[in-house]
KOLVEXRO-292776 format. One record per residue: x, y, z of N, C-alpha, C in turn; residue number from 0. Coordinates in steps of 0.05 Angstrom, whole numbers, plus 5000, padded with zeros to 4 digits. Layout:
! residues N
NODE   n.xx   n.yy   n.zz   ca.xx   ca.yy   ca.zz   c.xx   c.yy   c.zz    nr
NODE      X      Y      Z       X       Y       Z      X      Y      Z   NUM
...
***
This chain:
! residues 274
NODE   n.xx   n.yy   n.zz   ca.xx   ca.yy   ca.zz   c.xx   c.yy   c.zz    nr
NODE   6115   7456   6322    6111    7485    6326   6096   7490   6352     0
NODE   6106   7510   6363    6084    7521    6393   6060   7527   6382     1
NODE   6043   7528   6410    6021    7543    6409   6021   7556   6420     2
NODE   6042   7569   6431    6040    7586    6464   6040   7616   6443     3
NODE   6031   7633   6456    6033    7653    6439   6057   7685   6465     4
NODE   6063   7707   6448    6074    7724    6466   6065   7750   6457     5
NODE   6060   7770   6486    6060    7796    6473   6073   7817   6469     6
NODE   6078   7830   6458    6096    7846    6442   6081   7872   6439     7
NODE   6085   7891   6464    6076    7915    6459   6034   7916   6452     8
NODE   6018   7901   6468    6001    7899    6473   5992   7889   6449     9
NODE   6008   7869   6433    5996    7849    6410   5998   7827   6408    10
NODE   5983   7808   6403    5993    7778    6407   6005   7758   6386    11
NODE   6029   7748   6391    6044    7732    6372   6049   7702   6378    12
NODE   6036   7686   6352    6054    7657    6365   6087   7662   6373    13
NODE   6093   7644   6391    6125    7635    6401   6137   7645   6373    14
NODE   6136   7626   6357    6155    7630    6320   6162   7654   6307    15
NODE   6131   7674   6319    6134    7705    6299   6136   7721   6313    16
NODE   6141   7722   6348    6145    7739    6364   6175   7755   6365    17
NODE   6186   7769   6353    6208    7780    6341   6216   7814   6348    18
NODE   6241   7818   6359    6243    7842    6361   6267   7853   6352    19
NODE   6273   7875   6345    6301    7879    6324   6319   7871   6335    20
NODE   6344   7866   6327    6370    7866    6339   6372   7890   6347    21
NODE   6366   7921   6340    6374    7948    6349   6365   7953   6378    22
NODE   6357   7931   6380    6332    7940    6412   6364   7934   6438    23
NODE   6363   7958   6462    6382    7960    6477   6375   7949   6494    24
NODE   6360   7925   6500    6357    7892    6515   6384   7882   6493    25
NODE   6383   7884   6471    6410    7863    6456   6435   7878   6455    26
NODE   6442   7904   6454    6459    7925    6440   6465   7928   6462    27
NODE   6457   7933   6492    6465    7941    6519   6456   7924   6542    28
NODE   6443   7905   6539    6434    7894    6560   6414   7914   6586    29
NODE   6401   7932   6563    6385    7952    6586   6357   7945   6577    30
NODE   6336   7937   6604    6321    7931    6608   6310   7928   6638    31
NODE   6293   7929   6637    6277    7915    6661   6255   7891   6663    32
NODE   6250   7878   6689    6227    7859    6677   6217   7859   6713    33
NODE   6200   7843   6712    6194    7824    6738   6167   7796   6729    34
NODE   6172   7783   6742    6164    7756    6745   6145   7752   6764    35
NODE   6121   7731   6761    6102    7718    6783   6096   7696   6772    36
NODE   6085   7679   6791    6068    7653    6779   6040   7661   6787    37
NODE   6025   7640   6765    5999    7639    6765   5984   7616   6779    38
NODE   5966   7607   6788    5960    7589    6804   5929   7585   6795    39
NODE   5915   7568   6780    5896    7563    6767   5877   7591   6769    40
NODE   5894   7599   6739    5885    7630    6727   5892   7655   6749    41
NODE   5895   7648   6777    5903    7672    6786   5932   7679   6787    42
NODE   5935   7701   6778    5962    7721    6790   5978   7726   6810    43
NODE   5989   7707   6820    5991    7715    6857   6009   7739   6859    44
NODE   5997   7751   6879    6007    7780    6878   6007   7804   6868    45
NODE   5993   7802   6847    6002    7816    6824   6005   7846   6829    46
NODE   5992   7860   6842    5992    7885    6850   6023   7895   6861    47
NODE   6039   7888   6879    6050    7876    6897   6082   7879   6863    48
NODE   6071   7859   6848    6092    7864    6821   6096   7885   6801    49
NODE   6065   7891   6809    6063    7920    6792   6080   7947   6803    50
NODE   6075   7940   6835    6095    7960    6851   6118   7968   6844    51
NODE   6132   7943   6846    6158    7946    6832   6166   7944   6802    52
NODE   6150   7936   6777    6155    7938    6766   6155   7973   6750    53
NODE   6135   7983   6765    6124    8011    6752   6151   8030   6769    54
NODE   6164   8015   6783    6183    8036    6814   6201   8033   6794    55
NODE   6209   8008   6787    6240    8001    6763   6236   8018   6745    56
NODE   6221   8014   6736    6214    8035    6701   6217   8063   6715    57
NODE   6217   8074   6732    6211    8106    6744   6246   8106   6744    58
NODE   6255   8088   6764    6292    8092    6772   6302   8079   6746    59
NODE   6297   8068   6718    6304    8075    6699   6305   8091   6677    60
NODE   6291   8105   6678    6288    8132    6667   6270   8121   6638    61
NODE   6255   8100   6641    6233    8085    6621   6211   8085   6629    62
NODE   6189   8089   6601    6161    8094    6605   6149   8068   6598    63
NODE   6136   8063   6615    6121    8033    6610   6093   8040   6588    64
NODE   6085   8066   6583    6065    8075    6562   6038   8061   6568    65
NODE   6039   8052   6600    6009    8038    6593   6002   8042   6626    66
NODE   5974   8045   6634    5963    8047    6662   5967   8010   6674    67
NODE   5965   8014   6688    5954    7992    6710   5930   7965   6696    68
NODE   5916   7983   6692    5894    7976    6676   5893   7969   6652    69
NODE   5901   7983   6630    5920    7972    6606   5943   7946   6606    70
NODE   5952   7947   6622    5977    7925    6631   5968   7893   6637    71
NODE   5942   7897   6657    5923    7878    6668   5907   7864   6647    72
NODE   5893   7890   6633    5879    7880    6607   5900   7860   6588    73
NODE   5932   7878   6575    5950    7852    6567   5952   7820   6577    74
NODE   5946   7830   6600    5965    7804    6618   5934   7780   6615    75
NODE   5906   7790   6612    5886    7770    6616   5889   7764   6589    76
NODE   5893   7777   6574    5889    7770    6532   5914   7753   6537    77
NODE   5933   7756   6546    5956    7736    6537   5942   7704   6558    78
NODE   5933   7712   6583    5932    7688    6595   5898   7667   6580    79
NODE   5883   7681   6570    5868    7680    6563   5882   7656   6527    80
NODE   5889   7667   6518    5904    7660    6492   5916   7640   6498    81
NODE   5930   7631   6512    5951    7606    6519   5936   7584   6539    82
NODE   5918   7594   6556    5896    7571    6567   5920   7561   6585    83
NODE   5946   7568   6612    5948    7559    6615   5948   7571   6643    84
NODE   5933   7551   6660    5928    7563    6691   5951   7563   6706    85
NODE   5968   7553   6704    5997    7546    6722   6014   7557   6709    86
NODE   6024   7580   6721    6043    7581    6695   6067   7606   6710    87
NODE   6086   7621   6699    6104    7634    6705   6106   7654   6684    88
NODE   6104   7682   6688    6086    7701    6675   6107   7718   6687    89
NODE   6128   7736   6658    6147    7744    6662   6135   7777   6635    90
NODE   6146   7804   6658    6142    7826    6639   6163   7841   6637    91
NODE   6175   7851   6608    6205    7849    6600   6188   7883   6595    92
NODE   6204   7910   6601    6212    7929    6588   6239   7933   6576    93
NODE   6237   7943   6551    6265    7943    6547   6265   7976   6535    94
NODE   6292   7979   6529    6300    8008    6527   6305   8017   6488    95
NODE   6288   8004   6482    6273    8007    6452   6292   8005   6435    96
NODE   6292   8014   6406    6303    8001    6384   6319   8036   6380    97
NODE   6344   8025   6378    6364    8054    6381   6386   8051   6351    98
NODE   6378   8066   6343    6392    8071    6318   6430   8078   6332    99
NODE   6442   8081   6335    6461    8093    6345   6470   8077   6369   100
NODE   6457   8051   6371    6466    8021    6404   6463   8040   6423   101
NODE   6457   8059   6437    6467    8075    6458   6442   8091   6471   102
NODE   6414   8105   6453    6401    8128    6462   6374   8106   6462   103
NODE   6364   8120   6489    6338    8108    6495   6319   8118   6477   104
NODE   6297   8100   6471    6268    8102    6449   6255   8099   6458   105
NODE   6243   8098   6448    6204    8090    6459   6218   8055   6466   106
NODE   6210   8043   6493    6211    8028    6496   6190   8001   6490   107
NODE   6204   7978   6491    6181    7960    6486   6176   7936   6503   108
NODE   6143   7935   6507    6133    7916    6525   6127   7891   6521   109
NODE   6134   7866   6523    6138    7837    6524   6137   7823   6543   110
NODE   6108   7807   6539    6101    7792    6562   6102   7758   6557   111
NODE   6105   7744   6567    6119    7725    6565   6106   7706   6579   112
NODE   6090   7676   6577    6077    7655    6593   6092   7632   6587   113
NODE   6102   7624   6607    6109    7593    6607   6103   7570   6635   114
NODE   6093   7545   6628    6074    7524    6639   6107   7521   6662   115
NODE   6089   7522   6699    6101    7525    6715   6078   7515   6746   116
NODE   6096   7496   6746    6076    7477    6766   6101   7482   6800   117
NODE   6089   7493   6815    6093    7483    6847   6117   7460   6859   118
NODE   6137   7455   6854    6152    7423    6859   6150   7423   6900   119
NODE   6125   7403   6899    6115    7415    6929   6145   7387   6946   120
NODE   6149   7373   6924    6180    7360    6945   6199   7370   6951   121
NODE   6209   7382   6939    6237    7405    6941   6236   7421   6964   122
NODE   6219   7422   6975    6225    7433    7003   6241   7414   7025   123
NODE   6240   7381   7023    6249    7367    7036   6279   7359   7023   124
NODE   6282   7360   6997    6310    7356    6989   6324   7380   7001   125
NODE   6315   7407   7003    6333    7429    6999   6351   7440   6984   126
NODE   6370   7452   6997    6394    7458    6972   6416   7471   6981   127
NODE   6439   7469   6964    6463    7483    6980   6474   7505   6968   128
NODE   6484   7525   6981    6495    7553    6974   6525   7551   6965   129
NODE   6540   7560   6956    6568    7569    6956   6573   7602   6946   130
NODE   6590   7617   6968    6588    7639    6964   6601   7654   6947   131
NODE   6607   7686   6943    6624    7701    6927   6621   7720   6929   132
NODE   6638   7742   6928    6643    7760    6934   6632   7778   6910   133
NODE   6611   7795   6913    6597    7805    6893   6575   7821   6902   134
NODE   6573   7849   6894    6557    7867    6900   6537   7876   6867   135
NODE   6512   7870   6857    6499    7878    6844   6495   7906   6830   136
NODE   6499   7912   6812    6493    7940    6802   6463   7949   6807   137
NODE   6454   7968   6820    6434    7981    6816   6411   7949   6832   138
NODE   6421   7951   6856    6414    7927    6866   6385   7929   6871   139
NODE   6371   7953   6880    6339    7960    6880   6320   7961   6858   140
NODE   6331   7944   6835    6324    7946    6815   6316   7926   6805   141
NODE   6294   7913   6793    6295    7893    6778   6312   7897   6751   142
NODE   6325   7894   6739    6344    7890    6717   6349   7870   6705   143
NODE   6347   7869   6676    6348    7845    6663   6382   7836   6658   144
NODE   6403   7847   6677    6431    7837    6674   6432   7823   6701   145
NODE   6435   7800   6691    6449    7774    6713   6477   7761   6697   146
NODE   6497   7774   6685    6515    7773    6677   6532   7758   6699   147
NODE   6533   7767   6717    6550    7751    6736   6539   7726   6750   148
NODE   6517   7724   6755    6498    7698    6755   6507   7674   6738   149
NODE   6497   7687   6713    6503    7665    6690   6528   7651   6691   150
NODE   6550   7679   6684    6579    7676    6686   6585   7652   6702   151
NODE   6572   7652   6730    6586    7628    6759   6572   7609   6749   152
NODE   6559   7596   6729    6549    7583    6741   6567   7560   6738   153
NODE   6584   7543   6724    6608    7533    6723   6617   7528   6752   154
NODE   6624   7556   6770    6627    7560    6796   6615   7544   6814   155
NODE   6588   7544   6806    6571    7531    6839   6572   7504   6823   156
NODE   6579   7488   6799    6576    7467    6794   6603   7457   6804   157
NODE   6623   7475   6793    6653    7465    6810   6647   7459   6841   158
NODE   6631   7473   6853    6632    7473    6880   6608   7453   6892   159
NODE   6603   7438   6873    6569    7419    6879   6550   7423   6891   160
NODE   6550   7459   6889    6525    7475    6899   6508   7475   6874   161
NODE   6482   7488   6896    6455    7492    6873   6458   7529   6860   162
NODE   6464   7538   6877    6469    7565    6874   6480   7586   6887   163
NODE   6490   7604   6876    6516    7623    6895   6499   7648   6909   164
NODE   6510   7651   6933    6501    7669    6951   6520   7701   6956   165
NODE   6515   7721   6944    6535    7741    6940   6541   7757   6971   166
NODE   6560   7760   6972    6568    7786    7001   6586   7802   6987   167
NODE   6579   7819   7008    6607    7839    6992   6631   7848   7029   168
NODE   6647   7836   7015    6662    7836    7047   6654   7824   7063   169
NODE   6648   7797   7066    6641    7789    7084   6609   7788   7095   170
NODE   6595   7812   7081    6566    7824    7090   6550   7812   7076   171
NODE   6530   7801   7076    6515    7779    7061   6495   7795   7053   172
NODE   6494   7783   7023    6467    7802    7004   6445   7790   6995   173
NODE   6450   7775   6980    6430    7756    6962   6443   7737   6946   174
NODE   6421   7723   6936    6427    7699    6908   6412   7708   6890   175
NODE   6422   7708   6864    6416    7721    6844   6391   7724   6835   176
NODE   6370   7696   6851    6341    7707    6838   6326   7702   6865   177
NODE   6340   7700   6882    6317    7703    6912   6339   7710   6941   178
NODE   6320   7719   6949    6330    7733    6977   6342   7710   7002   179
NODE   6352   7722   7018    6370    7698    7042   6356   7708   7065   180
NODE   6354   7683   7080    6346    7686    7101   6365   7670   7127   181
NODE   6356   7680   7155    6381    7654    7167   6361   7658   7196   182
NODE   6355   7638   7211    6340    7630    7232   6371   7627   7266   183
NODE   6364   7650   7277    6392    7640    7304   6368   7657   7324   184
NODE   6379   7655   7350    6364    7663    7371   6338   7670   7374   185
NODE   6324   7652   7365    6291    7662    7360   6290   7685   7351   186
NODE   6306   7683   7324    6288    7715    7303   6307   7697   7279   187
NODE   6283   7709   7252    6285    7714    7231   6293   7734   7209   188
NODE   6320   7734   7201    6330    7751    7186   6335   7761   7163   189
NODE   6337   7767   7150    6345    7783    7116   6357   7801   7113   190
NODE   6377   7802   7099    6393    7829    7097   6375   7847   7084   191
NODE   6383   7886   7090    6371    7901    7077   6388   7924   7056   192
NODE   6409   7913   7061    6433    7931    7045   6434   7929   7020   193
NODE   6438   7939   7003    6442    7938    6979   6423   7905   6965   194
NODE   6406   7905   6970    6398    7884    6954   6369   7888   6943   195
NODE   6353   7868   6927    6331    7872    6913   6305   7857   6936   196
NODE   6290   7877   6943    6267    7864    6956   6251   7853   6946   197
NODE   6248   7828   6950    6231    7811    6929   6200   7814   6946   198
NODE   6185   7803   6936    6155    7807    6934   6156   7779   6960   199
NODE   6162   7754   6960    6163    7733    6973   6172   7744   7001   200
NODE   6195   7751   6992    6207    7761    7022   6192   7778   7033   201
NODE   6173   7814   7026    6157    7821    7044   6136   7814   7053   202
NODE   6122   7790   7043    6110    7768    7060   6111   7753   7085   203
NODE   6140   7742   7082    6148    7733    7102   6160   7752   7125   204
NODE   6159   7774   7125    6168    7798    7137   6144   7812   7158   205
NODE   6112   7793   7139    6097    7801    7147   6079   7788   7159   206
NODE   6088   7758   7167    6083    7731    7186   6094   7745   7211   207
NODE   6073   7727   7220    6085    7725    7255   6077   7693   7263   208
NODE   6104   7699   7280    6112    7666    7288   6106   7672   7316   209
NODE   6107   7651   7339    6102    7651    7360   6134   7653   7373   210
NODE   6140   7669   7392    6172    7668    7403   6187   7668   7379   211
NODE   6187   7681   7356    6196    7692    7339   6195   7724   7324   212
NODE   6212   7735   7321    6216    7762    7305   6219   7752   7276   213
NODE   6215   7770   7260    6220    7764    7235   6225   7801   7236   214
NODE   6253   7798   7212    6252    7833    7205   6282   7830   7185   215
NODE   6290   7859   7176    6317    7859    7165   6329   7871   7183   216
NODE   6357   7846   7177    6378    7861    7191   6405   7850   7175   217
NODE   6428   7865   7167    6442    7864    7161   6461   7842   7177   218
NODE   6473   7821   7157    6493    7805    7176   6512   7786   7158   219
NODE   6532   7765   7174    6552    7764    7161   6560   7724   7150   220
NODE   6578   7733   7139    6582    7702    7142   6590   7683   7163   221
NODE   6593   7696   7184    6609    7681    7210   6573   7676   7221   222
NODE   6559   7695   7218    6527    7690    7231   6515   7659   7222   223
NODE   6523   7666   7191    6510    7638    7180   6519   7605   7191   224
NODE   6550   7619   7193    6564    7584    7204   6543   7582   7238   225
NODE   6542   7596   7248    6528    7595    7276   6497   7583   7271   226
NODE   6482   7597   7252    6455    7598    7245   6442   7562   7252   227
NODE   6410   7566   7260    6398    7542    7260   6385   7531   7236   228
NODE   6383   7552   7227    6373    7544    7196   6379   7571   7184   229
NODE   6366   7558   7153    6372    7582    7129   6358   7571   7109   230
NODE   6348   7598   7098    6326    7586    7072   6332   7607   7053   231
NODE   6320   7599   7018    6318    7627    7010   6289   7635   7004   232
NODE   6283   7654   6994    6254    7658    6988   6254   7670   6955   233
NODE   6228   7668   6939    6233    7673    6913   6202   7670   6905   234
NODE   6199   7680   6883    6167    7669    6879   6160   7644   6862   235
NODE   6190   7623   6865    6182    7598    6850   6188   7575   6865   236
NODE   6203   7589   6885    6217    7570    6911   6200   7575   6941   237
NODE   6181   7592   6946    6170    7594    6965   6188   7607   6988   238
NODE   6190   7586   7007    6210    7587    7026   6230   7555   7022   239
NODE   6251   7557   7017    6270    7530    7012   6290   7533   7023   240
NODE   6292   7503   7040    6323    7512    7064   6341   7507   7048   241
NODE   6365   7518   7059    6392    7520    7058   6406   7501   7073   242
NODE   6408   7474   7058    6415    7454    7086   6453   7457   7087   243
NODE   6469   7467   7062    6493    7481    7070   6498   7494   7057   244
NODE   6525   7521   7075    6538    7541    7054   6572   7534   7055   245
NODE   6573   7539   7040    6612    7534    7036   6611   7499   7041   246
NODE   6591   7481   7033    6603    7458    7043   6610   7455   7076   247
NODE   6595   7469   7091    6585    7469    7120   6558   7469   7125   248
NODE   6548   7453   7132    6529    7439    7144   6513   7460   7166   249
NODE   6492   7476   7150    6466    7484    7172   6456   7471   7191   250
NODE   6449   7489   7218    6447    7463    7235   6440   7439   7238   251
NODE   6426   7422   7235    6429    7396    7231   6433   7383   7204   252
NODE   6431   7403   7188    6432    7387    7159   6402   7384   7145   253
NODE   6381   7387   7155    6355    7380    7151   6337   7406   7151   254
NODE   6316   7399   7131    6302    7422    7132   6288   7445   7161   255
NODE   6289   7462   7174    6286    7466    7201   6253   7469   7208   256
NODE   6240   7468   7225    6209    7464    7234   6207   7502   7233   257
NODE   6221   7525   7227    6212    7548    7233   6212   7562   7197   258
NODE   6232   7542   7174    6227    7549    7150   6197   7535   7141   259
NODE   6203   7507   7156    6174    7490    7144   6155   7508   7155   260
NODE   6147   7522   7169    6117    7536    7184   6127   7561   7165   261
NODE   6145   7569   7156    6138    7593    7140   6130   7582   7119   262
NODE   6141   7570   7102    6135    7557    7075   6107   7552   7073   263
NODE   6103   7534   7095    6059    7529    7093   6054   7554   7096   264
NODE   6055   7580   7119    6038    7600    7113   6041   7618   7081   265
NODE   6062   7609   7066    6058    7621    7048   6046   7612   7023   266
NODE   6044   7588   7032    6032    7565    7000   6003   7574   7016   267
NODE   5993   7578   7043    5965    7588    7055   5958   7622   7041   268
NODE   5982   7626   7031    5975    7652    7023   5967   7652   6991   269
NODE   5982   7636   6983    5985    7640    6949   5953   7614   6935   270
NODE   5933   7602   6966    5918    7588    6956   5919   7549   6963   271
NODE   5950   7541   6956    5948    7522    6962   5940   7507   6985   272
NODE   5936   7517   7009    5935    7502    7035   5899   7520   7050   273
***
């Protein structure tokens, strides 16, 4: 049996009794919202920063989160407090409540969620590889609990002996389903800004300065990437992680690049570790 416990609308449940109806339109519709951080011995990194967007999602979903800032914070120390676990990955689910009729929004419900989540400080030197697809996200400014098409590929990037798929729509490059793209060419650093979800990681790195480097968004394509010196993605479990290929073409040298590695340390310098 666990000991981990979860909360459920600002109450605390072991793993076993933490239960929510089948009527709830997270199961009946797949409508919800959430967002995600890690913790780093008891601290929250970012957290404010998650609250941004998580309180912006709930507003462009037409859902009341029923609790202040302060209320939310207070949850989040009783749950971290209860599970004793300093490392961890600390995930907060709104969903669009228990609907008699599958279809009409309710009083929604809040579920917070801790699971043990350690740093893999090697994986920056293995890297990882992309394979693309043609796919534009619903309600892409949104955190949303539908990765239906995510899940769906994943078969896809295993057929293709990628780690994970990188979506464009026409050619125009967007994102990977749980972290943002980046691509390193002519001394500047890039990210698309079109239709995609701004992650918390990425306006960090937006907000480095490199020496004989730009960093900013700019919209770009797949012919950019075959050119590119490097490519990484960003996420709040992956840091900064290169992209050593896409389509089974080889980033420039194949190896992690010296301008993702200097972002990656200033951001593990940010979140404490360095």
């Amino acid at each position: 049996m666990s000991n981990r416990y979860i909360s459920i609308n600002h109450q605390l449940y072991t793993e076993e009794n933490a239960k929510i109806s089948v009527s709830d339109l997270s199961i009946q519709r797949g409508f919800g919202i959430f967002d995600f951080l890690k913790t780093v011995d008891n601290k929250a990194i970012f957290l404010e920063d998650h609250f941004n967007r998580f309180y912006n999602s709930a507003k462009e979903m037409n859902l009341t989160i029923g609790v202040d800032r302060e209320g939310l914070k207070a949850s989040i120390d009783q749950l971290m407090e209860k599970n004793k676990m300093p490392n961890s990955g600390l995930k907060f689910i709104l969903t669009g409540g228990f609907s008699e009729d599958g279809y009409t929004m309710t009083k929604p419900n809040l579920i917070l969620t801790q699971v043990p989540f350690e740093i893999d400080l090697a994986a920056f030197d293995k890297g990882m590889k992309l394979v693309t697809y043609q796919h534009q996200r619903q309600l892409p400014t949104i955190k949303t609990i539908d990765y239906l098409q995510a899940i769906r590929l994943q078969g896809y990037i295993k057929e293709n002996l990628s780690d994970d798929v990188l979506y464009h729509q026409q050619g125009s490059i967007r994102e990977c389903p749980r972290a943002n793209f980046f691509i390193v060419k002519d001394n500047k650093v890039i990210t698309p800004k079109t239709d995609i979800l701004k992650g918390i990681t990425r306006s960090k790195i937006l907000s480095l300065e490199i020496n004989n480097y730009t960093i900013s968004e700019e919209d770009f394509t797949l012919n950019d990437i075959a050119t590119a010196d490097e490519a990484f993605i960003s996420s709040s479990t992956k840091n900064a992680l290169p992209v050593l290929a896409v389509d089974g073409k080889t980033i420039g040298d194949g190896r992690p690049g010296p301008i993702t590695r200097k972002i990656n340390n200033e951001l593990y310098r940010l979140i404490g570790l360095q």
